[in-house]
Predicted model as a PDB file, atoms N, CA, C, CB and O in Angstrom, pLDDT in the B-factor column:
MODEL        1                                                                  
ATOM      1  N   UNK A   1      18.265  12.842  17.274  1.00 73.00           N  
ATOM      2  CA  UNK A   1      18.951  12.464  16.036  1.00 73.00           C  
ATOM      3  C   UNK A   1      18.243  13.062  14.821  1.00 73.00           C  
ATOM      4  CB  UNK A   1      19.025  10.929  15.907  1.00 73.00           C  
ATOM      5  O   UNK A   1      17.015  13.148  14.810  1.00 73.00           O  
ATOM      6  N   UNK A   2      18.926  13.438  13.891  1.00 88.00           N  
ATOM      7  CA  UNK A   2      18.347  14.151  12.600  1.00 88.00           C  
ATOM      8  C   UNK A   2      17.974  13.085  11.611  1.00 88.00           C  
ATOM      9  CB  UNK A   2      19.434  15.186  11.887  1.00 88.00           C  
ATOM     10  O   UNK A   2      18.553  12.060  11.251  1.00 88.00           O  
ATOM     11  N   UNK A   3      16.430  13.830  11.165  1.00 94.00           N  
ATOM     12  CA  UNK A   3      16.246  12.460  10.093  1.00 94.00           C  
ATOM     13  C   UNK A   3      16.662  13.262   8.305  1.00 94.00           C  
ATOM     14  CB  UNK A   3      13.988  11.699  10.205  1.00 94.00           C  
ATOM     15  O   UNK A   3      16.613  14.489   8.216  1.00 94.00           O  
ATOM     16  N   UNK A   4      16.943  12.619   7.363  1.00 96.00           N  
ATOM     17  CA  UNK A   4      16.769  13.364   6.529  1.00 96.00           C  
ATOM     18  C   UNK A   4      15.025  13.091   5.583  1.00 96.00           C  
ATOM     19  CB  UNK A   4      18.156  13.183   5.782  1.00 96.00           C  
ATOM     20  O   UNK A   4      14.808  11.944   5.192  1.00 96.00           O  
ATOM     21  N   UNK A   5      14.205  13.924   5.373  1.00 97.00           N  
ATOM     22  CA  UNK A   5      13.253  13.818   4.859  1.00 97.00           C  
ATOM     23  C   UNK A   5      13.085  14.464   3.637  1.00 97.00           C  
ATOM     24  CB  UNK A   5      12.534  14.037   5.595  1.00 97.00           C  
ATOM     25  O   UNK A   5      13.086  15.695   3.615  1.00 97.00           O  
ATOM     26  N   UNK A   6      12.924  13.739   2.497  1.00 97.00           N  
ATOM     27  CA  UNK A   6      13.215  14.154   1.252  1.00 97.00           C  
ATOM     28  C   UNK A   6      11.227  13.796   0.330  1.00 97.00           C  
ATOM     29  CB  UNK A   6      14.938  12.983   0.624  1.00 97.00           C  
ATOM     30  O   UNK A   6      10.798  12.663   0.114  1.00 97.00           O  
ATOM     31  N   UNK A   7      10.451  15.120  -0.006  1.00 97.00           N  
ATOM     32  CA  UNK A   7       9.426  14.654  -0.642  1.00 97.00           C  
ATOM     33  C   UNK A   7       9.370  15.609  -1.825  1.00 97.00           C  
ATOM     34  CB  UNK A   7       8.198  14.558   0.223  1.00 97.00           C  
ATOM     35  O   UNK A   7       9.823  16.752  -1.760  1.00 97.00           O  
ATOM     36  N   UNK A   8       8.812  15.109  -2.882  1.00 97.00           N  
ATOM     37  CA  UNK A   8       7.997  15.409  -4.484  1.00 97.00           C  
ATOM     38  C   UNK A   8       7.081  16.822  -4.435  1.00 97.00           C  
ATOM     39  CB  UNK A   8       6.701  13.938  -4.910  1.00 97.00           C  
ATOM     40  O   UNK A   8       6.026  16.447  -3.923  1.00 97.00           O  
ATOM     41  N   UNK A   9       7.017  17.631  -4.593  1.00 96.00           N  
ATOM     42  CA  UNK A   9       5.962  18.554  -4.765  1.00 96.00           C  
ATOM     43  C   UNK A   9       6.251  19.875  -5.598  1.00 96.00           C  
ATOM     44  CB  UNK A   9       5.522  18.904  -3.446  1.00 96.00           C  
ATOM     45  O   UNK A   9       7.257  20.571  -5.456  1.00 96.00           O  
ATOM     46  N   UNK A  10       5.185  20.120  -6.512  1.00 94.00           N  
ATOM     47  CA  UNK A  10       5.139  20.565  -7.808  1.00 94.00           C  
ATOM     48  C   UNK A  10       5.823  22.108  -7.260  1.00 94.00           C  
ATOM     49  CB  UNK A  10       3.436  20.485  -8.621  1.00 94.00           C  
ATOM     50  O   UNK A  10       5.196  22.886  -6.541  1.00 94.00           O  
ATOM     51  N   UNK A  11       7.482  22.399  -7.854  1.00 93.00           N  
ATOM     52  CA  UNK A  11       7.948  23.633  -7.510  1.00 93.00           C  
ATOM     53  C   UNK A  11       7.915  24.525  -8.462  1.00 93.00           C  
ATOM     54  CB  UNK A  11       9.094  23.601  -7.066  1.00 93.00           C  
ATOM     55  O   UNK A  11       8.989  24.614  -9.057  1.00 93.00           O  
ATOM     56  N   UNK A  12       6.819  25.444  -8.952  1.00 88.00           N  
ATOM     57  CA  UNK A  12       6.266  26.393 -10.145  1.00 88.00           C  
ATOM     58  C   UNK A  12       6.918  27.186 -10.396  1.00 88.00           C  
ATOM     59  CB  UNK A  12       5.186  27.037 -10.072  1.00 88.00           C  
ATOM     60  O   UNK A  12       7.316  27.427 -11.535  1.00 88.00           O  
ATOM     61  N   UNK A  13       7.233  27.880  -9.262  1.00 90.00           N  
ATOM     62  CA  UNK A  13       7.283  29.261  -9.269  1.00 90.00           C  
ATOM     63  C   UNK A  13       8.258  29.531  -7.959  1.00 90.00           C  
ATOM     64  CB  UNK A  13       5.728  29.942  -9.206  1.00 90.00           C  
ATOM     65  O   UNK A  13       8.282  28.839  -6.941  1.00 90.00           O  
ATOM     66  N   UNK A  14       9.087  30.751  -8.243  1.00 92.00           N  
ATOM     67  CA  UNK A  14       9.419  31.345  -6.974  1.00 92.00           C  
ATOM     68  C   UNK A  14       8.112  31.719  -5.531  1.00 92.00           C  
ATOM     69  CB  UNK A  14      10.091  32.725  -7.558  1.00 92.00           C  
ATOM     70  O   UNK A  14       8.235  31.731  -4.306  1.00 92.00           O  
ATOM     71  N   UNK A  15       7.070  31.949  -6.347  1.00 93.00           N  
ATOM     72  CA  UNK A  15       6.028  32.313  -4.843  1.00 93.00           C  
ATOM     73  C   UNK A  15       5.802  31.066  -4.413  1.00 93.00           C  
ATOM     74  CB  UNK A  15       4.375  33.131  -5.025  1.00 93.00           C  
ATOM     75  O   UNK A  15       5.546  30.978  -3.213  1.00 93.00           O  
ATOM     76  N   UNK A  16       5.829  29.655  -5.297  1.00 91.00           N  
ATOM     77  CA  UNK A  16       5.564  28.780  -4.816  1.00 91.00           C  
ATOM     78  C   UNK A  16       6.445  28.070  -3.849  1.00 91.00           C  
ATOM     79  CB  UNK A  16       5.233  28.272  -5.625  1.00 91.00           C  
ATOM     80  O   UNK A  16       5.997  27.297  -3.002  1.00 91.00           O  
ATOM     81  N   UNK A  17       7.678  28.344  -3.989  1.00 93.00           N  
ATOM     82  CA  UNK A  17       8.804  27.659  -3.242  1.00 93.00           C  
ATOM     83  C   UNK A  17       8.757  28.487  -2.003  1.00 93.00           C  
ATOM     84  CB  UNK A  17      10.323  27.656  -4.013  1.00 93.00           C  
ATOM     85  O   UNK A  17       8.722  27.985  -0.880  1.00 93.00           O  
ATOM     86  N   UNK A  18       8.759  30.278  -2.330  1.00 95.00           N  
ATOM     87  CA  UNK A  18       8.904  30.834  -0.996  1.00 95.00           C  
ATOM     88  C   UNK A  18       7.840  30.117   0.112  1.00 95.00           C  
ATOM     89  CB  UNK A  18       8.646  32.459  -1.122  1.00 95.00           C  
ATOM     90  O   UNK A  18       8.123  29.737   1.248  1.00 95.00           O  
ATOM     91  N   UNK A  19       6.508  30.050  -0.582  1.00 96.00           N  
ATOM     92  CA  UNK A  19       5.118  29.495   0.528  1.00 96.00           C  
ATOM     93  C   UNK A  19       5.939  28.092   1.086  1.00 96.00           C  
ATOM     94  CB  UNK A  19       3.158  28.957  -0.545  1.00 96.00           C  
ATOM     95  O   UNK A  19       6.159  27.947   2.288  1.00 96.00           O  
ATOM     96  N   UNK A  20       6.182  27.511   0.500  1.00 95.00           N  
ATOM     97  CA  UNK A  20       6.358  26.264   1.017  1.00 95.00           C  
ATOM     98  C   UNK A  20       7.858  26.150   1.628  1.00 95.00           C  
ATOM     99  CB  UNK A  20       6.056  25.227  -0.099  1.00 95.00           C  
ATOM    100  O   UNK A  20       7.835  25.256   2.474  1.00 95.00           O  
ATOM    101  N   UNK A  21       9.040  26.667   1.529  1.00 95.00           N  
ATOM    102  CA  UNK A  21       9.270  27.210   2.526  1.00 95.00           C  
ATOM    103  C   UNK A  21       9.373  27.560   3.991  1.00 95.00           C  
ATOM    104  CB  UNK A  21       9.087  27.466   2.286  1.00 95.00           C  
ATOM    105  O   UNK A  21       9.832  27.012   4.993  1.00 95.00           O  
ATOM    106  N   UNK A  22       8.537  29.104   3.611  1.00 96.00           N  
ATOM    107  CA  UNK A  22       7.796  29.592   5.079  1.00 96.00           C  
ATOM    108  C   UNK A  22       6.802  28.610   5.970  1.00 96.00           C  
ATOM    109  CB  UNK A  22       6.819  30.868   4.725  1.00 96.00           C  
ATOM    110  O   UNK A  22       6.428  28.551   7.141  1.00 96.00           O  
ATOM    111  N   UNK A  23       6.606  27.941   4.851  1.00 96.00           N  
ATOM    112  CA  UNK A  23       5.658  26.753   6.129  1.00 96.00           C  
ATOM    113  C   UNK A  23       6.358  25.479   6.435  1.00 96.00           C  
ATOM    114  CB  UNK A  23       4.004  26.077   5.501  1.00 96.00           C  
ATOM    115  O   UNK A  23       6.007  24.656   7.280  1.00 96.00           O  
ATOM    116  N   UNK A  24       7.108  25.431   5.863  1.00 96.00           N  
ATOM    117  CA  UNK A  24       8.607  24.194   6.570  1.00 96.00           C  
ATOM    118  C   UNK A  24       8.940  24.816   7.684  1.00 96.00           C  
ATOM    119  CB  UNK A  24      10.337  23.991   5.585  1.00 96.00           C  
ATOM    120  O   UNK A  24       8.796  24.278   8.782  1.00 96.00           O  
ATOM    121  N   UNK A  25       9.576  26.401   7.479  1.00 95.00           N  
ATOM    122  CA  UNK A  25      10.104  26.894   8.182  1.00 95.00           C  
ATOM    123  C   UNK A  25       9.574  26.903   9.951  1.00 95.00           C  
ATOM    124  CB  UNK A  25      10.185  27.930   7.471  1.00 95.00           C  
ATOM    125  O   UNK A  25      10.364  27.150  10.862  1.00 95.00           O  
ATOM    126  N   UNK A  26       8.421  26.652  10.120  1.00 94.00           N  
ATOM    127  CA  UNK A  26       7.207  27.106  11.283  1.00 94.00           C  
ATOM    128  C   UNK A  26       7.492  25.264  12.076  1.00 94.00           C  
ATOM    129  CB  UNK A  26       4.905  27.605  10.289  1.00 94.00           C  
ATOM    130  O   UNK A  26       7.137  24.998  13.224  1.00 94.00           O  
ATOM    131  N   UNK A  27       8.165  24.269  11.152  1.00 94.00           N  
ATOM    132  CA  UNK A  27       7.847  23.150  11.827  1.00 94.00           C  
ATOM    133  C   UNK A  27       9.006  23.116  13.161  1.00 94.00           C  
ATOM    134  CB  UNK A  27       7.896  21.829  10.726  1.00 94.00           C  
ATOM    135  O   UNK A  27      10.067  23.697  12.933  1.00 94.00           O  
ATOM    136  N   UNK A  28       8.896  22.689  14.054  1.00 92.00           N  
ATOM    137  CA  UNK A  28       9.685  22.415  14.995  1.00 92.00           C  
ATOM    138  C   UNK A  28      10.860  21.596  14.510  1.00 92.00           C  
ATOM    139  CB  UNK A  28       8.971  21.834  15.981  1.00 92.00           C  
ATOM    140  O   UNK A  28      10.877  20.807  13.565  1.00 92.00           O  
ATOM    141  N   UNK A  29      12.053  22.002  15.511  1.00 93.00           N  
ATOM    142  CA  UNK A  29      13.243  20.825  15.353  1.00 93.00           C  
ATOM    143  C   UNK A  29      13.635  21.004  13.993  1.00 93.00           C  
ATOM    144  CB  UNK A  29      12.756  19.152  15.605  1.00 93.00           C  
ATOM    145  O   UNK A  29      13.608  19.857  13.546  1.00 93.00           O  
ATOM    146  N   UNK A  30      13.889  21.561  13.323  1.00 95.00           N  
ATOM    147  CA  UNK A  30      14.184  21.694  11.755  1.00 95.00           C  
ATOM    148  C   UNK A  30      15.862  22.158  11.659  1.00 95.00           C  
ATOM    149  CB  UNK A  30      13.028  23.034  10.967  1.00 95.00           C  
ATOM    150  O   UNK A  30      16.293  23.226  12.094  1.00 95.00           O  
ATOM    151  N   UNK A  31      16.424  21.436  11.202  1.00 96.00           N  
ATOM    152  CA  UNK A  31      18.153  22.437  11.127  1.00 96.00           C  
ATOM    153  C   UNK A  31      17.780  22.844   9.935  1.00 96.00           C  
ATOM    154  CB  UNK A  31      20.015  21.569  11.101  1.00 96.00           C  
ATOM    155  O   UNK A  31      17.428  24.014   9.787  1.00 96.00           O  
ATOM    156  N   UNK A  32      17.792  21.838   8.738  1.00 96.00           N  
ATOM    157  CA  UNK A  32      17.902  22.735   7.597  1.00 96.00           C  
ATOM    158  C   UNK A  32      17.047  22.125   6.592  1.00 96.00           C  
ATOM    159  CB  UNK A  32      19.358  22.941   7.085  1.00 96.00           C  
ATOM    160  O   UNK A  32      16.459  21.044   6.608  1.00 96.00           O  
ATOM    161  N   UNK A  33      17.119  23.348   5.421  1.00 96.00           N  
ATOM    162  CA  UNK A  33      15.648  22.943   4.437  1.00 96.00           C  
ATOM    163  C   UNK A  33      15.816  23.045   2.862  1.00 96.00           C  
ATOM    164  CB  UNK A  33      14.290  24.103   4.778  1.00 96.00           C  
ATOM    165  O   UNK A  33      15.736  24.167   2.362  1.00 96.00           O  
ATOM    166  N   UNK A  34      15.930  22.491   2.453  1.00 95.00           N  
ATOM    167  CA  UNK A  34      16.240  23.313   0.991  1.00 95.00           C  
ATOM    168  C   UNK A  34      15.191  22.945  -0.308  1.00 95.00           C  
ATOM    169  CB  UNK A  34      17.919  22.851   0.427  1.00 95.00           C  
ATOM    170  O   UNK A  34      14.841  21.772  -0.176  1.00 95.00           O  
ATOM    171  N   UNK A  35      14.698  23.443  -1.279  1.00 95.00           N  
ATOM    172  CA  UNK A  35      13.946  23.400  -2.496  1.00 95.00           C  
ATOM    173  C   UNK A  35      15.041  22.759  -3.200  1.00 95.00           C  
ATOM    174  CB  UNK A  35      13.365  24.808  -3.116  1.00 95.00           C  
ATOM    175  O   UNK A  35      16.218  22.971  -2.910  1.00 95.00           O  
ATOM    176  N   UNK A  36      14.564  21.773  -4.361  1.00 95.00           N  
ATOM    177  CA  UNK A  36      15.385  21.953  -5.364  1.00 95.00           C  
ATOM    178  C   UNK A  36      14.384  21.847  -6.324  1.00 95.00           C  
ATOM    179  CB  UNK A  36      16.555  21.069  -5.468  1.00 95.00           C  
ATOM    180  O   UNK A  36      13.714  20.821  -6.447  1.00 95.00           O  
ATOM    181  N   UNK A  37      14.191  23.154  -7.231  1.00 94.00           N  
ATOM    182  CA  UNK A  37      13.718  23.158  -8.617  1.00 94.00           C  
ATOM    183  C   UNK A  37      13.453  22.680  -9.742  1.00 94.00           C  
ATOM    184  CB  UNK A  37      13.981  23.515  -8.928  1.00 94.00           C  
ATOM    185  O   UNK A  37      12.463  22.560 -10.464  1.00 94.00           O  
ATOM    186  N   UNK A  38      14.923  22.333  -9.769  1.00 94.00           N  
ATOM    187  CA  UNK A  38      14.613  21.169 -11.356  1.00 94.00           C  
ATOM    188  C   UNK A  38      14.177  19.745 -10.669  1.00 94.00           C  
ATOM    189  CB  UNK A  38      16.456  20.751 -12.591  1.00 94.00           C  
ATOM    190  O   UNK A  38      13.405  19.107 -11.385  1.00 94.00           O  
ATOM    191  N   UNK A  39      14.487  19.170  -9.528  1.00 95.00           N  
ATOM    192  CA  UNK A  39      13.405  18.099  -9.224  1.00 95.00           C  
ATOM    193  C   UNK A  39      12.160  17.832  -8.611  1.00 95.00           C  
ATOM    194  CB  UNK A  39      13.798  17.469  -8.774  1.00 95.00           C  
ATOM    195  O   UNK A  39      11.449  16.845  -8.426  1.00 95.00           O  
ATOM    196  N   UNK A  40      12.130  19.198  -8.327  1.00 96.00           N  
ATOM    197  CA  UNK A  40      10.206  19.134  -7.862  1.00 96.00           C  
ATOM    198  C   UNK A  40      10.831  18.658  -6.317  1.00 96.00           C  
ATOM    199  CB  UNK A  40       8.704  17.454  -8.989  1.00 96.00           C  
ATOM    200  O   UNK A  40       9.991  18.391  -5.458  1.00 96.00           O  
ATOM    201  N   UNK A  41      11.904  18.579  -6.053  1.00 96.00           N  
ATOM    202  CA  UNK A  41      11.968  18.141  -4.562  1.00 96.00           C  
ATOM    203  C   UNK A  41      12.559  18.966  -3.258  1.00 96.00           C  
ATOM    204  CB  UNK A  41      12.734  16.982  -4.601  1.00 96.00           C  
ATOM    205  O   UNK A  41      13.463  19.794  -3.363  1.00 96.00           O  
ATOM    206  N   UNK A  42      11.893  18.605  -1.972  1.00 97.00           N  
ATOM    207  CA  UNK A  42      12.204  19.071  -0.931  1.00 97.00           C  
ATOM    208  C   UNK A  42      12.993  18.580  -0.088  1.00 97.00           C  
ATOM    209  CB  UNK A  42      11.428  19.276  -0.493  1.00 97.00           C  
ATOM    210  O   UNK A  42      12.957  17.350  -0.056  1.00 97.00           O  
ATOM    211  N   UNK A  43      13.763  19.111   0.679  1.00 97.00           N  
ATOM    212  CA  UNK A  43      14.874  18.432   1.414  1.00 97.00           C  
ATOM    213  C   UNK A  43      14.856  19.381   3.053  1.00 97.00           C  
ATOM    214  CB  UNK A  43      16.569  18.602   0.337  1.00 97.00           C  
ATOM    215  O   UNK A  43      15.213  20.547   3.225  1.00 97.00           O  
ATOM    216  N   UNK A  44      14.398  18.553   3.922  1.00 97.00           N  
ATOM    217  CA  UNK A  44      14.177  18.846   5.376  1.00 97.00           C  
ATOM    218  C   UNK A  44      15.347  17.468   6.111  1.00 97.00           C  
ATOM    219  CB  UNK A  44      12.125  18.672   5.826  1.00 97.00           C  
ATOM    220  O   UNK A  44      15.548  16.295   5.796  1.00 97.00           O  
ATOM    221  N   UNK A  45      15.975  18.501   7.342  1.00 97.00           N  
ATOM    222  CA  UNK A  45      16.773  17.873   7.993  1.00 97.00           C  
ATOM    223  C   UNK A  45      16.607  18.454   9.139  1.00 97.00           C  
ATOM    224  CB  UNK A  45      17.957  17.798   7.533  1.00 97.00           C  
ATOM    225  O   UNK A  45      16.722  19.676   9.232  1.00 97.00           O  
ATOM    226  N   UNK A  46      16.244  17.501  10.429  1.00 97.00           N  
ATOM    227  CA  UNK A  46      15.927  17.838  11.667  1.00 97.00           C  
ATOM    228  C   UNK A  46      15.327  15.918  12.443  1.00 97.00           C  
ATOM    229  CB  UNK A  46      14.533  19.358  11.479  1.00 97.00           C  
ATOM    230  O   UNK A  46      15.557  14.740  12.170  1.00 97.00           O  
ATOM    231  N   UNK A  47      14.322  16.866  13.688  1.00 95.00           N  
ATOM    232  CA  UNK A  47      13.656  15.419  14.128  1.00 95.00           C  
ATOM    233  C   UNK A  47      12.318  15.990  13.633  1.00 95.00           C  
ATOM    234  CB  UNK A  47      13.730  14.824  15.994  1.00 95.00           C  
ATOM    235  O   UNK A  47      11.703  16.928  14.141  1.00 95.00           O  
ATOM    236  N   UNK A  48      12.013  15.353  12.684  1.00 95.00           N  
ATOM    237  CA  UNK A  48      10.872  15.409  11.833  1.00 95.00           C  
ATOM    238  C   UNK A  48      10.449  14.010  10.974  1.00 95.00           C  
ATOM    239  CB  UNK A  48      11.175  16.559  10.871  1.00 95.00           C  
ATOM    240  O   UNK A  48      11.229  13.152  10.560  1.00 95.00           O  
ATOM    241  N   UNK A  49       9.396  14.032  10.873  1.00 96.00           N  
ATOM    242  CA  UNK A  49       9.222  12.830   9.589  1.00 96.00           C  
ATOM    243  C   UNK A  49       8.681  13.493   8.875  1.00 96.00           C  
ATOM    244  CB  UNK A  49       8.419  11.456   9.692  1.00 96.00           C  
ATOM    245  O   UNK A  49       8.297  14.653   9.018  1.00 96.00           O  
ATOM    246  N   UNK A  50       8.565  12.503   7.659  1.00 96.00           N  
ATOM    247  CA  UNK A  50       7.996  12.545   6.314  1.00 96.00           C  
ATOM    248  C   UNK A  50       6.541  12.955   6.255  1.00 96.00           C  
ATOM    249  CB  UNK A  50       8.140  11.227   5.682  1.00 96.00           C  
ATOM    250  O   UNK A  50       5.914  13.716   5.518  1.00 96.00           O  
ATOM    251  N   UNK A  51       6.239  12.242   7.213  1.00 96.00           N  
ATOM    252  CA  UNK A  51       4.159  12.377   7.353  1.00 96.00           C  
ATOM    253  C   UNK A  51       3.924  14.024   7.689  1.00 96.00           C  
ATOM    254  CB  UNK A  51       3.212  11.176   9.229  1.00 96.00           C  
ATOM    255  O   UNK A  51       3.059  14.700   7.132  1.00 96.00           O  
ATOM    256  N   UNK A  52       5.011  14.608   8.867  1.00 96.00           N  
ATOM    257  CA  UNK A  52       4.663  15.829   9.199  1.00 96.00           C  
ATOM    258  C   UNK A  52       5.215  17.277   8.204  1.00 96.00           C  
ATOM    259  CB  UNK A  52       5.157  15.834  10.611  1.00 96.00           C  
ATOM    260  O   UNK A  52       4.859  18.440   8.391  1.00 96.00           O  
ATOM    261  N   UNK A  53       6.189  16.762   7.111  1.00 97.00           N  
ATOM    262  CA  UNK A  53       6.398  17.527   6.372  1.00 97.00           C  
ATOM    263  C   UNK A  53       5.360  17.491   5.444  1.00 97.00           C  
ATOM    264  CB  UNK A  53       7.508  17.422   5.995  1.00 97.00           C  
ATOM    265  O   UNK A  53       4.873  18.610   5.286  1.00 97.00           O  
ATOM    266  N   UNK A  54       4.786  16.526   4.703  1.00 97.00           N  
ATOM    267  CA  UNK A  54       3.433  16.530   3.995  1.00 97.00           C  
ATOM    268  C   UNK A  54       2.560  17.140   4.415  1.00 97.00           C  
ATOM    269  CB  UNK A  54       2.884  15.511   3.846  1.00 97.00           C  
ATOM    270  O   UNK A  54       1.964  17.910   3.661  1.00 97.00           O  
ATOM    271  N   UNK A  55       2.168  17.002   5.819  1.00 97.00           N  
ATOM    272  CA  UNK A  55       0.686  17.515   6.510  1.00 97.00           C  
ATOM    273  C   UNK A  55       1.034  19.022   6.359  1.00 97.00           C  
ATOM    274  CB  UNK A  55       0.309  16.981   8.389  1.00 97.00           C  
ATOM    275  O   UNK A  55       0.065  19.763   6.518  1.00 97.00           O  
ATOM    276  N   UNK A  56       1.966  19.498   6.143  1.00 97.00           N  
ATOM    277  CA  UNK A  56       2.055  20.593   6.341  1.00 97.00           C  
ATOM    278  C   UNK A  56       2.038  21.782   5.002  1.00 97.00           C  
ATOM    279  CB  UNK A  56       3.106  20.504   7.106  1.00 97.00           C  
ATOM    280  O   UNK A  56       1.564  22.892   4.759  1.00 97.00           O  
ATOM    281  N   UNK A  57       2.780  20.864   4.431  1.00 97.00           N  
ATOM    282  CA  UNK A  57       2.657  21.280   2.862  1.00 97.00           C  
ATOM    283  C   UNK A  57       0.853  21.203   2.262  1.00 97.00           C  
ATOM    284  CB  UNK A  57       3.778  19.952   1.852  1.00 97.00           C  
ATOM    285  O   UNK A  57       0.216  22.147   1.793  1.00 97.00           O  
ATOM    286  N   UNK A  58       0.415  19.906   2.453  1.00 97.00           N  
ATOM    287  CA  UNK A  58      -1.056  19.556   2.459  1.00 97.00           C  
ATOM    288  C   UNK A  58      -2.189  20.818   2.837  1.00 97.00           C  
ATOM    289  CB  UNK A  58      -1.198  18.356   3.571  1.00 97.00           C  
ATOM    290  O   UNK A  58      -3.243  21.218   2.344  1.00 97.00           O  
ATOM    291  N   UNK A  59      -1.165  21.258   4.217  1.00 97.00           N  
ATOM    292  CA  UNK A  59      -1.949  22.727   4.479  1.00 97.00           C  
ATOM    293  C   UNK A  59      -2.311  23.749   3.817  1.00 97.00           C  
ATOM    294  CB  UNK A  59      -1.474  23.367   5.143  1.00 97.00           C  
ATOM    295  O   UNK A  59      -3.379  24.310   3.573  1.00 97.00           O  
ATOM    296  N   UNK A  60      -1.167  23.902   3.552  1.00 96.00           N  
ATOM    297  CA  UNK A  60      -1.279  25.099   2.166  1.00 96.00           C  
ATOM    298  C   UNK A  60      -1.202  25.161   0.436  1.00 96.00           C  
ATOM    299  CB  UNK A  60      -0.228  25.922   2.372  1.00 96.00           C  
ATOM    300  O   UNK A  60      -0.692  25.744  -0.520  1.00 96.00           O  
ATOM    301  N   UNK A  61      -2.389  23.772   0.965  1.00 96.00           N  
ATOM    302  CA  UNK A  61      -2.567  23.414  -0.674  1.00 96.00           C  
ATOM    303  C   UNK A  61      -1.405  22.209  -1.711  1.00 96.00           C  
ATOM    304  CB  UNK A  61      -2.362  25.080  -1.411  1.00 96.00           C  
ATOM    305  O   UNK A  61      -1.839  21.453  -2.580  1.00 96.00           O  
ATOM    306  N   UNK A  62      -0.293  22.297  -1.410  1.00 95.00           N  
ATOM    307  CA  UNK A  62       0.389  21.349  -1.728  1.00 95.00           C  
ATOM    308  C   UNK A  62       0.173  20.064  -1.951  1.00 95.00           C  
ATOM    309  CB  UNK A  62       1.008  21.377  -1.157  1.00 95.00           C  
ATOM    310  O   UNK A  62      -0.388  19.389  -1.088  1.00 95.00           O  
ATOM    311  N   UNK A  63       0.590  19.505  -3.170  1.00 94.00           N  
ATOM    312  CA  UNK A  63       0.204  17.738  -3.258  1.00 94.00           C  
ATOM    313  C   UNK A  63       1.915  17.103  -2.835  1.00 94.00           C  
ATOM    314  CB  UNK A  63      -0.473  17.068  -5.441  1.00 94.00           C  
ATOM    315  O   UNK A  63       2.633  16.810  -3.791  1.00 94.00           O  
ATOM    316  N   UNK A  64       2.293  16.984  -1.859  1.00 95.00           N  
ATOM    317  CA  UNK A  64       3.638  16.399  -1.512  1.00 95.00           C  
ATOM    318  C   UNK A  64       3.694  14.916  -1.423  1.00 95.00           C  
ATOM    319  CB  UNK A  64       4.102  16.928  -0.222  1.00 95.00           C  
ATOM    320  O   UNK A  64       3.094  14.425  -0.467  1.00 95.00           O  
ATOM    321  N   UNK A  65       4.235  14.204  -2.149  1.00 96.00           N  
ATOM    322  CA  UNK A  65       4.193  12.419  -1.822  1.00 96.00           C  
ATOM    323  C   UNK A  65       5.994  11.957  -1.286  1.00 96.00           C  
ATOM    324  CB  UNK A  65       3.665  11.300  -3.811  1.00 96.00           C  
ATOM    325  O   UNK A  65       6.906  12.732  -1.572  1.00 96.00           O  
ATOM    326  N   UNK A  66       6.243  10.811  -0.613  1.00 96.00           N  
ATOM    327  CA  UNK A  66       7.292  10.800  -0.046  1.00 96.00           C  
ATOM    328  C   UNK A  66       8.309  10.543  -1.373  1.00 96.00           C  
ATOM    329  CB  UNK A  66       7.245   9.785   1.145  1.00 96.00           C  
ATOM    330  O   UNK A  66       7.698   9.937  -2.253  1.00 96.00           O  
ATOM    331  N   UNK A  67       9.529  10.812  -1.691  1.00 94.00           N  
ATOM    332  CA  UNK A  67      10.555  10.884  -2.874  1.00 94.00           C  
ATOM    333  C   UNK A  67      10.662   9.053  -2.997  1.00 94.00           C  
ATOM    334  CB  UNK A  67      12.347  11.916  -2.380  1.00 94.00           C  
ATOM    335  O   UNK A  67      10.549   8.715  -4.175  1.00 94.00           O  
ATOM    336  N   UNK A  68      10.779   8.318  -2.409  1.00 89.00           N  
ATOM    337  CA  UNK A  68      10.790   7.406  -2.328  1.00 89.00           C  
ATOM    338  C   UNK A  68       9.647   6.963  -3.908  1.00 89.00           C  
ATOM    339  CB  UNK A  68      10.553   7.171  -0.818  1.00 89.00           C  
ATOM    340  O   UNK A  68       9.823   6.863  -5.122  1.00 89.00           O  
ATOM    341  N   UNK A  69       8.747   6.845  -3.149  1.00 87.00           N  
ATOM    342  CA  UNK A  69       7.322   6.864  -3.735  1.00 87.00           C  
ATOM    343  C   UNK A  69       7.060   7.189  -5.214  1.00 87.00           C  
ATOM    344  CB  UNK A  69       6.559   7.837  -3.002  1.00 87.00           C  
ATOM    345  O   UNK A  69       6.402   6.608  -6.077  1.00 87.00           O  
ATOM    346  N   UNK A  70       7.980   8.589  -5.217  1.00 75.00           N  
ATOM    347  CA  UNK A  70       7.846   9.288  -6.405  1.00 75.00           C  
ATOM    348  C   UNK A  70       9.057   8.968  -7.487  1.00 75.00           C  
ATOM    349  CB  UNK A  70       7.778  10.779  -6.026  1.00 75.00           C  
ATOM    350  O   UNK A  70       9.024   9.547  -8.573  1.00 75.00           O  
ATOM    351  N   UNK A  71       9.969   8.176  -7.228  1.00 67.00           N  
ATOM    352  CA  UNK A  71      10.390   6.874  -8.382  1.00 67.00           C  
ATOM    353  C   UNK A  71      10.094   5.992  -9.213  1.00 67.00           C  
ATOM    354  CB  UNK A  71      10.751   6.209  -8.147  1.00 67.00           C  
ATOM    355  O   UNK A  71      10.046   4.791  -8.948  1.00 67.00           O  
ATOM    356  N   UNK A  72       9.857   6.512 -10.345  1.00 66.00           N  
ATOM    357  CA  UNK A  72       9.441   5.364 -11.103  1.00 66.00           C  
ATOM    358  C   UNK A  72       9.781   3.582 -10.857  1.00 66.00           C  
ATOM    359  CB  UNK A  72       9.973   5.765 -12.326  1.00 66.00           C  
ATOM    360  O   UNK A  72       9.318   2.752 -11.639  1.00 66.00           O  
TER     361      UNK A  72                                                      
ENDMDL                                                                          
END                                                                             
């Protein structure tokens, strides 16, 4: 079953979105992925969680917190 996983992380730049991205891209089980810019947010759909999209972002430097979270 697909989860949708939606997290916060600072989207700068085009090099920054491509990196993060390419390293979504590497996670297993992933259908689909998308940046969105003007909210600093990420959008992963697959069998994935939240914890393993962070750890991964975390990898390559990224500060990712779950969207939830990141609501005032």
């Amino acid at each position: 079953m697909a989860n949708v996983v939606e997290v916060k992380v600072g989207l700068h730049c085009d090099e920054c979105i491509k990196k993060i991205l390419k390293a979504i891209k590497k996670i297993e089980d992933i259908e689909t992925y998308n940046a969105d810019k003007q909210l600093n947010k990420v959008m992963v759909t697959g069998d994935v969680t939240t914890e393993e999209v962070i750890r991964v972002l975390h990898k390559i430097g990224k500060n990712a917190t779950p969207w939830e979270d990141a609501q005032p």
